[in-house]
C-alpha positions as CSV (number, residue, x, y, z in Angstrom):
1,X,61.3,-59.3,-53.1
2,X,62.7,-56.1,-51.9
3,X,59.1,-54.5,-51.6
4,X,58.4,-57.6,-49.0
5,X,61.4,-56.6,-47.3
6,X,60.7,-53.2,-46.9
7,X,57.0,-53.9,-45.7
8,X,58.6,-56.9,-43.2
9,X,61.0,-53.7,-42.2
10,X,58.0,-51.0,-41.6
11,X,55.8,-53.8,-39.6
12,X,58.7,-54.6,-37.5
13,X,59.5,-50.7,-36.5
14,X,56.1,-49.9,-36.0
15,X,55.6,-52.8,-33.9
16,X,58.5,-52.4,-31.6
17,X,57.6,-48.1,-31.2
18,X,54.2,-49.3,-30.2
19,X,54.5,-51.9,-27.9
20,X,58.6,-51.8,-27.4
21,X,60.3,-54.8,-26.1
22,X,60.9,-58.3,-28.3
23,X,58.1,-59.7,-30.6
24,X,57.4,-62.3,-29.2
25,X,55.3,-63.6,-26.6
26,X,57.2,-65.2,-23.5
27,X,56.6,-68.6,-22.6
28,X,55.0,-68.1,-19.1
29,X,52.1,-65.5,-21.1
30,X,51.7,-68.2,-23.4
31,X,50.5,-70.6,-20.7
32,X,48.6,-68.8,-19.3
33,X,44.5,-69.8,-20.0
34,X,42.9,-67.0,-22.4
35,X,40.6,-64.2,-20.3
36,X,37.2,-65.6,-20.4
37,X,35.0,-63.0,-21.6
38,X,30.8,-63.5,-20.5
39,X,28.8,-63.0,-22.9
40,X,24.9,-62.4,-22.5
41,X,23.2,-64.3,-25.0
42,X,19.9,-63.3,-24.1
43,X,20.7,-59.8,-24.9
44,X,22.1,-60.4,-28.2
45,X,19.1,-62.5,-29.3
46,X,17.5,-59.6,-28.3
47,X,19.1,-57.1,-30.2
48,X,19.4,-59.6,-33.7
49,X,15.4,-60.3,-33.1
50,X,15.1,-56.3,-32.6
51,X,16.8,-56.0,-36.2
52,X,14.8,-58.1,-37.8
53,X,11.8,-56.8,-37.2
54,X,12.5,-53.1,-36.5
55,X,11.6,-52.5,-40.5
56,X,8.2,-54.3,-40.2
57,X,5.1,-53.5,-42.6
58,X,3.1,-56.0,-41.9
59,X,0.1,-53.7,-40.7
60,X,-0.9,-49.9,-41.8
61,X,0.8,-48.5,-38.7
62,X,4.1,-49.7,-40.1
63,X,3.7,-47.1,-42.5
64,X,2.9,-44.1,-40.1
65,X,4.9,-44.9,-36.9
66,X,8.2,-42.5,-35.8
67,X,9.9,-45.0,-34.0
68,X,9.5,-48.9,-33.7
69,X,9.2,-49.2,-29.9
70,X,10.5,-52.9,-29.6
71,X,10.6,-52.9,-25.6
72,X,13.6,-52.3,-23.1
73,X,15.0,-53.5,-19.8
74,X,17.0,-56.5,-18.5
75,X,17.2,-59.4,-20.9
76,X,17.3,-61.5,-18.3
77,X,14.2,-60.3,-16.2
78,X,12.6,-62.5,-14.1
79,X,9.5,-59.6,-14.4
80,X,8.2,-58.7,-17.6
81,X,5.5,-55.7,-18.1
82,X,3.1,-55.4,-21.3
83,X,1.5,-52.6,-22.2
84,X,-0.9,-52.1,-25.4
85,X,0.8,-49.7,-27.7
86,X,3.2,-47.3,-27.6
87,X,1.7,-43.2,-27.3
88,X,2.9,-40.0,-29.0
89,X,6.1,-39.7,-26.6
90,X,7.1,-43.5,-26.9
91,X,6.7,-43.0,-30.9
92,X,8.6,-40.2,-30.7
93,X,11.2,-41.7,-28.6
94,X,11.3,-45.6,-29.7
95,X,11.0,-46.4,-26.1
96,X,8.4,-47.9,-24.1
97,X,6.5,-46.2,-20.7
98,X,8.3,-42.2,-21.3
99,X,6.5,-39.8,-19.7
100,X,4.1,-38.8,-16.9
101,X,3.1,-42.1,-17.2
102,X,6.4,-43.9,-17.1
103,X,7.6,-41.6,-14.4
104,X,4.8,-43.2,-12.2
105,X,5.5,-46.8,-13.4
106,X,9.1,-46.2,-12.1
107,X,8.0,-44.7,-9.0
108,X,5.7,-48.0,-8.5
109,X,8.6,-50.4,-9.3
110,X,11.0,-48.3,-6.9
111,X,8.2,-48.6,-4.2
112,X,8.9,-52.7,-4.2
113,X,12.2,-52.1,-4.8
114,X,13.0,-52.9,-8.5
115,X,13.8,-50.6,-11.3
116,X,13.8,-50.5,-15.0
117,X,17.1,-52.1,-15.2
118,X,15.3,-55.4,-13.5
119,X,12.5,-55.6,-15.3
120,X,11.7,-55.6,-19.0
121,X,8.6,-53.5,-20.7
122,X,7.4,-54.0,-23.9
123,X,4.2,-53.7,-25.7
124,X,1.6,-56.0,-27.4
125,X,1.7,-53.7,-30.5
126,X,5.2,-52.0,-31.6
127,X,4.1,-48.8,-33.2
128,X,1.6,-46.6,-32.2
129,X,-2.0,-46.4,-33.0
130,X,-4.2,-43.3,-34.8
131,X,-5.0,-41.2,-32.0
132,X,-4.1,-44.0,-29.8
133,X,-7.0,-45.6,-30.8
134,X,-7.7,-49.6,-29.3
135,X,-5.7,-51.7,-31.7
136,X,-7.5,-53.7,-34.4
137,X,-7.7,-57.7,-34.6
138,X,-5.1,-57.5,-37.8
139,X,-2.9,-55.7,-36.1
140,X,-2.4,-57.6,-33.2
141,X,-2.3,-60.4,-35.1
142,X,0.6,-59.0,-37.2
143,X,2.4,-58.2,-33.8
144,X,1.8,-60.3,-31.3
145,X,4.3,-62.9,-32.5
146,X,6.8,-60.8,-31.6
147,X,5.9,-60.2,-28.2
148,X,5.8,-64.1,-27.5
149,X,9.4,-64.2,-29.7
150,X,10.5,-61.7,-27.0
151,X,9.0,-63.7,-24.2
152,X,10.9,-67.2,-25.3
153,X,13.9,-64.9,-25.1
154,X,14.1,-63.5,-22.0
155,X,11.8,-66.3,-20.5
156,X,10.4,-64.4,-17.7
157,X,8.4,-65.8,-14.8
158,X,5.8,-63.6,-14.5
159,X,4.2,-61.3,-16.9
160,X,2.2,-58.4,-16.0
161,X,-0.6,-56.9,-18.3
162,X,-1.0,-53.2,-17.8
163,X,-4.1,-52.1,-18.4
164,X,-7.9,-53.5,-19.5
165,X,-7.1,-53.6,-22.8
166,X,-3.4,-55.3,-23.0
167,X,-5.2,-58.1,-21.3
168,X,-7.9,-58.3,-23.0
169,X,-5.7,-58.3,-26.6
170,X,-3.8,-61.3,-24.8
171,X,-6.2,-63.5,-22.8
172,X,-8.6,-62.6,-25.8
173,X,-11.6,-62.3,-23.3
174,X,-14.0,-59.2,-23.0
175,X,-13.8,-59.2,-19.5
176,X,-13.5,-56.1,-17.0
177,X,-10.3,-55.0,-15.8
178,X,-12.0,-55.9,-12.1
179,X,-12.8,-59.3,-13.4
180,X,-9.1,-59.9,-14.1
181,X,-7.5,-58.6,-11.5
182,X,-6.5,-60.8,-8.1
183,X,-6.4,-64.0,-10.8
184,X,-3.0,-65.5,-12.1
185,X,-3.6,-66.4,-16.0
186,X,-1.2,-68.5,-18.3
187,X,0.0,-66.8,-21.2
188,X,1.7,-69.1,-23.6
189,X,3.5,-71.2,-21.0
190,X,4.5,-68.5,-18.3
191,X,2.3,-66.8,-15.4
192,X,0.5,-63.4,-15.7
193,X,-1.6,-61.0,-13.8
194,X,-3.7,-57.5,-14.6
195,X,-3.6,-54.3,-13.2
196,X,-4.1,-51.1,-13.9
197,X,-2.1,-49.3,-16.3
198,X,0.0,-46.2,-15.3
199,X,-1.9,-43.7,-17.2
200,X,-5.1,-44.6,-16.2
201,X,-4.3,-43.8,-12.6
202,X,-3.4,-40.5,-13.9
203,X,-6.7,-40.3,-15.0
204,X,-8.4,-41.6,-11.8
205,X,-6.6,-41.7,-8.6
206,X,-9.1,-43.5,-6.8
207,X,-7.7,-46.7,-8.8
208,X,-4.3,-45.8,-7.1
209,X,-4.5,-48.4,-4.0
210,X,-5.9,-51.4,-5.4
211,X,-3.1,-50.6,-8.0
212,X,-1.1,-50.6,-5.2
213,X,-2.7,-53.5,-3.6
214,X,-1.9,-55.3,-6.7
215,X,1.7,-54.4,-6.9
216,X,2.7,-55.5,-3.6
217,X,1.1,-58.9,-4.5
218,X,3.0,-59.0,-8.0
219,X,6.7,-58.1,-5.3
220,X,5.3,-61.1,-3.2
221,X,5.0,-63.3,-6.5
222,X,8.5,-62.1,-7.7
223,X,10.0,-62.4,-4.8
224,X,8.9,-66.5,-4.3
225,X,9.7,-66.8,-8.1
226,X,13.2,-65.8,-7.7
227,X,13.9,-67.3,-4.2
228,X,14.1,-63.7,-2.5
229,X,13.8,-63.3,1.4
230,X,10.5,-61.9,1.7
C-alpha cells in the first residue's frame, strides 16, 4: 500500500512541475467541443496499399530492383500521369520522373500552371526493367493491379499515358503513338489521353510542340473537369 502511495506521490509532483496549476480540468475547458483534426484518407490508403505491396515478388524484377517506385504526388489529384517503368535514377531513388526527364515534365506541368504537388505520377510497372528493356506480358500482368488499386484510390479524372508504350501496355493495342494521340480512351472507368513521354523529347525535339499542343489540350480538359475558369 505504501509503494502505491509513493507512486500516487511522484505522479502528482511531476505532474504539477510540468504543467503547474490544479489537476484538474475546469468546467468551461470541459465544454468545450474536442479540436477536430482532418484527416486525409486518401493518403493513408495510399501509404497502407504502398506497404503492402512495396516487398512484392511477384515478377523476376522483384528480385533485382533498388527501390520499389510506387508513385508520388497529391492523393487527391484530379490529374494523374503514367509512365512505363521506372529508369536507373528512379530505381535508384524509389521515385518516379527524377532526372533530365522529370526536370522537363515539371517544367511542362508549370507551363499550364500545375506542379508535382497537384498531380500524381506513377508507373504501369514498379521496378525497373533490364536495361530498360519494354516490359513483358507477365510482368505487367503481375503489376498492373496495382496501378488500377492506386487509381480507385485517388480516383482521378483524367489519366494521362506518357509515352507509346505506357499506352500501349494499357489500352493493349499496337497502335502508333500518332494513332493515339488527339483521342480520349476509357481506362477502367476514368478518361485518358497519350502523349509523348518526357524523355523521348529529349531525344527528338521536333516532337516538342505537338507535345505541347497536347498539353494545353490535357489544362483545357483539367480545367472543365475541375470547374476551373478557363
Amino acid at each position: 500500500m505504501s509503494d502505491n502511495k509513493d507512486q500516487i506521490r511522484t505522479f502528482v509532483k511531476e505532474e504539477l512541475e510540468i504543467f503547474g496549476g490544479p489537476l484538474y480540468m475546469p468546467e468551461s475547458q470541459a465544454e468545450q467541443e474536442p479540436e477536430t483534426i482532418q484527416v486525409n484518407t486518401d493518403n493513408h490508403k495510399l501509404t497502407s496499399f504502398n506497404s503492402e505491396i512495396h516487398n512484392c515478388l511477384n515478377c523476376p524484377l522483384g528480385a533485382s530492383r533498388t527501390k520499389f517506385v510506387f508513385g508520388s504526388g497529391n492523393p487527391d489529384a484530379d490529374l494523374m500521369f503514367v509512365g512505363e517503368a521506372p529508369g536507373e535514377r528512379e530505381d535508384l531513388a524509389g521515385i518516379p520522373f527524377v532526372g533530365r526527364a522529370g526536370k522537363l515534365l515539371d517544367d511542362i506541368l508549370k507551363a499550364i500552371d500545375l506542379n508535382r504537388e497537384d498531380v500524381y505520377i506513377a508507373n504501369v510497372l514498379k521496378c525497373r526493367t533490364p536495361n530498360n528493356r519494354d516490359p513483358k506480358k507477365e510482368e505487367i500482368e503481375a503489376c498492373e493491379p496495382y496501378l488500377i488499386k492506386q487509381i480507385e484510390i485517388i480516383k482521378p479524372k483524367l489519366l494521362v499515358a506518357l509515352g507509346r508504350i505506357s499506352a500501349m501496355t494499357l489500352l493493349r493495342t499496337k497502335d502508333s503513338l500518332t494513332a493515339m494521340r488527339g483521342q480520349v480512351f476509357d481506362y477502367h472507368g476514368t478518361d485518358m489521353v497519350v502523349t509523348y513521354h518526357p524523355a523521348a523529347l529529349l531525344r527528338n525535339p521536333n516532337w516538342k510542340r505537338p507535345a505541347w499542343e497536347d498539353f494545353k489540350k490535357i489544362r483545357e480538359m483539367y480545367r472543365g473537369n475541375t470547374g476551373e475558369a478557363t
